[in-house]
C-alpha positions as CSV (number, residue, x, y, z in Angstrom):
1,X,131.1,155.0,96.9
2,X,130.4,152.9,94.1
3,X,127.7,149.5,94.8
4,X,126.3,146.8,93.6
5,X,122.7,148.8,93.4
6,X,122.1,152.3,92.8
7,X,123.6,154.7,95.6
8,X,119.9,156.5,96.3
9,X,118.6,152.9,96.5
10,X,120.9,152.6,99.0
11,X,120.6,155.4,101.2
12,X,116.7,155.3,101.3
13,X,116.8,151.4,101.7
14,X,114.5,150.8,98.6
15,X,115.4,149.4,95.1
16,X,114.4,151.2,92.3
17,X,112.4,149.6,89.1
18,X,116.0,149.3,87.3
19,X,117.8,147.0,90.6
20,X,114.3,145.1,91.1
21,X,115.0,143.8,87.5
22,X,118.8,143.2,87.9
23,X,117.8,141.5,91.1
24,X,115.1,139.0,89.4
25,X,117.7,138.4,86.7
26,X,120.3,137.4,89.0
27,X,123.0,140.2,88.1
28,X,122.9,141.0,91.6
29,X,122.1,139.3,94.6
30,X,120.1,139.7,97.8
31,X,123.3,139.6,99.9
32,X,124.7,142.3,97.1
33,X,121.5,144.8,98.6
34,X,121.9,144.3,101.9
35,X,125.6,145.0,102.3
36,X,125.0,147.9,99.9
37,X,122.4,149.0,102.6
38,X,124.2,148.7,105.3
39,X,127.5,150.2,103.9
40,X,125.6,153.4,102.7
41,X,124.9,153.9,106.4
42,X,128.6,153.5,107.2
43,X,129.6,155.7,105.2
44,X,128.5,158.5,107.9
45,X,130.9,156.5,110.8
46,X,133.5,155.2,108.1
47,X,134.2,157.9,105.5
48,X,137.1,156.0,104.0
49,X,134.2,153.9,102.6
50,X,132.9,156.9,100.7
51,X,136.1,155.7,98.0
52,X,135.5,152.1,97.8
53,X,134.0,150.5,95.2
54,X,131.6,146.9,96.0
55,X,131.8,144.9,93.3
56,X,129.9,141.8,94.8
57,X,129.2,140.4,98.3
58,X,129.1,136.8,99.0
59,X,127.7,134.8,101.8
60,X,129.6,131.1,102.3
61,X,128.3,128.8,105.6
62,X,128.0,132.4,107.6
63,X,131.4,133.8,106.5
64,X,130.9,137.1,103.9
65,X,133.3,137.7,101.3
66,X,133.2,141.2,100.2
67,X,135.0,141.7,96.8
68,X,136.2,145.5,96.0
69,X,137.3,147.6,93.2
70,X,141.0,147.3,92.2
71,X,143.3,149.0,95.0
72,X,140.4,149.4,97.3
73,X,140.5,146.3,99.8
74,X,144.1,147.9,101.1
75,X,142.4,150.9,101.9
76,X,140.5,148.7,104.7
77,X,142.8,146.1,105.4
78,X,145.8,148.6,106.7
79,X,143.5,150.5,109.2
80,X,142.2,147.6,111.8
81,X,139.9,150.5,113.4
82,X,138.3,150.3,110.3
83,X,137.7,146.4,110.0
84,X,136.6,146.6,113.4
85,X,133.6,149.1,113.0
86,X,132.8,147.6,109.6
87,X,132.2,144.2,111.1
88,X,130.3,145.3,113.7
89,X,127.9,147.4,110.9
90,X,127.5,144.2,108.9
91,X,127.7,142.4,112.2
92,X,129.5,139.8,111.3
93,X,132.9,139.0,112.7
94,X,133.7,136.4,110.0
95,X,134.4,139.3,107.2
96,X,136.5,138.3,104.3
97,X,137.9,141.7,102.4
98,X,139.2,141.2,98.5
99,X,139.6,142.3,95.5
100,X,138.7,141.1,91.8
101,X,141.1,141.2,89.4
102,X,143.4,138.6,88.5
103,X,144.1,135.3,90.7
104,X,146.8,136.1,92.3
105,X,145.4,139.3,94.0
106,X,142.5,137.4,94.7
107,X,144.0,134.9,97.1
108,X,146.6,137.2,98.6
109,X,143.7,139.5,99.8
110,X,141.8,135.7,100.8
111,X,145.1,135.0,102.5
112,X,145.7,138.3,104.4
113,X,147.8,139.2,106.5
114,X,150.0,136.0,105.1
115,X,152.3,137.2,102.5
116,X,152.5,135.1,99.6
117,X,155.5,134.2,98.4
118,X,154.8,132.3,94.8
119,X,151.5,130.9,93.2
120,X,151.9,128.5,91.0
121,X,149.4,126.0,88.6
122,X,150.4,122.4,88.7
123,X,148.8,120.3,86.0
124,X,148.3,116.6,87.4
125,X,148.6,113.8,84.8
126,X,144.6,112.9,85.2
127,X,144.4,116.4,83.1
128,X,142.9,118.1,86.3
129,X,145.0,120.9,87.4
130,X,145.9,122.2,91.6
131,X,147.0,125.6,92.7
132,X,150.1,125.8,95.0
133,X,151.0,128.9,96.9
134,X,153.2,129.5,98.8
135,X,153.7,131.4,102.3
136,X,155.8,133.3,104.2
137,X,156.0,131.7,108.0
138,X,156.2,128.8,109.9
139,X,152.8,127.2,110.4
140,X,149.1,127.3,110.0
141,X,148.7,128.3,114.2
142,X,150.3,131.1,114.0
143,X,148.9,133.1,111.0
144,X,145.6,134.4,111.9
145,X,144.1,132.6,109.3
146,X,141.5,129.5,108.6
147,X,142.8,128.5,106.2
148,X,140.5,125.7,105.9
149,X,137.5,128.5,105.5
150,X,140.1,130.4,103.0
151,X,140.7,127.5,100.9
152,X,136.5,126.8,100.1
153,X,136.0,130.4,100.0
154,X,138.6,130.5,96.9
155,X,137.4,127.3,95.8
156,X,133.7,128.5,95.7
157,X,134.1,132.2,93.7
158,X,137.4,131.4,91.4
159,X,136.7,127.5,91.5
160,X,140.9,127.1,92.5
161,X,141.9,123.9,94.5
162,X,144.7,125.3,96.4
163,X,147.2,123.6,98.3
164,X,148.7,126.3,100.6
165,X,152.6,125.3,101.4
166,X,154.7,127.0,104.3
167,X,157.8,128.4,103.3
168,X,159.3,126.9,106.5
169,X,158.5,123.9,108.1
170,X,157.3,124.0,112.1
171,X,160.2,124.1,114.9
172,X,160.2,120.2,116.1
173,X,160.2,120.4,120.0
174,X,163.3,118.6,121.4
175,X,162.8,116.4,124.2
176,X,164.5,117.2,127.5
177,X,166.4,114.0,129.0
């Protein structure tokens, strides 16, 4: 397992002179250490954790947004026994899993389990510019995600104003005469 601090830091719950320093500078952040912490316990309960790498956590109006090593946020995402005991060691139910790389992969792992379908920039003629994507399904109710909270989450860490389209529109319900 690869973190944010150093992995004996971790384990023994105590940051070294080197991680103090990062911490102070602002490289890393308190919310960084504590999920470290409490991930380095999981590892014991969650070995598949043992392979991930944490890049950064973030904490947004009580939802965490944990951001992973390239091809890593799959390997929690496909196993719900996983996500399970892994919100209830960082007890927190709102858990947001992704990964960093490019934006794309970013707000697909945001938007999970929606599949997106095309992500687009759209330049407005005021010079500022929107983000449309695209989705798989029917409507907003039915995708298991907020997509309210998904939208300022992506906003706040890749600074993208998304406007999230469905790729069908909603079944009208037909009055009965």
């Amino acid at each position: 397992m690869k973190l944010p601090i150093c992995l004996a830091d971790a384990k023994i719950g105590v940051l070294c002179p080197r991680c103090e320093a990062r911490l102070e500078k602002g490289e890393i952040s308190s919310v960084d250490v504590e999920v470290s912490y409490i991930l380095a316990k999981a590892v014991k309960e969650i070995p598949i954790l043992d392979t991930v790498t944490l890049v950064r956590a973030y904490e947004l109006e009580g939802d965490l947004v944990l951001v992973l090593g390239s091809g890593d946020a799959r390997k929690i995402l496909s196993d719900s026994s996983v996500l399970r005991k892994l919100k209830e060691y960082l007890n927190n139910d709102r858990l947001w899993i992704t990964e960093e790389g490019d934006d794309r992969r970013f707000v697909e792992y945001i938007l999970h389990p929606l599949r997106v379908l095309t992500l687009n920039t759209v330049w407005l003629p005021d010079g500022s510019k929107t983000t449309r994507v695209l989705v798989a399904g029917r409507s907003e109710r039915n995708s298991g995600v907020s997509l309210g909270k998904a939208k300022k989450i992506i906003k706040a860490l890749r600074g993208l104003d998304l406007e999230i389209q469905f790729e069908r529109p909603p079944i009208k319900k037909r009055a009965f005469s």
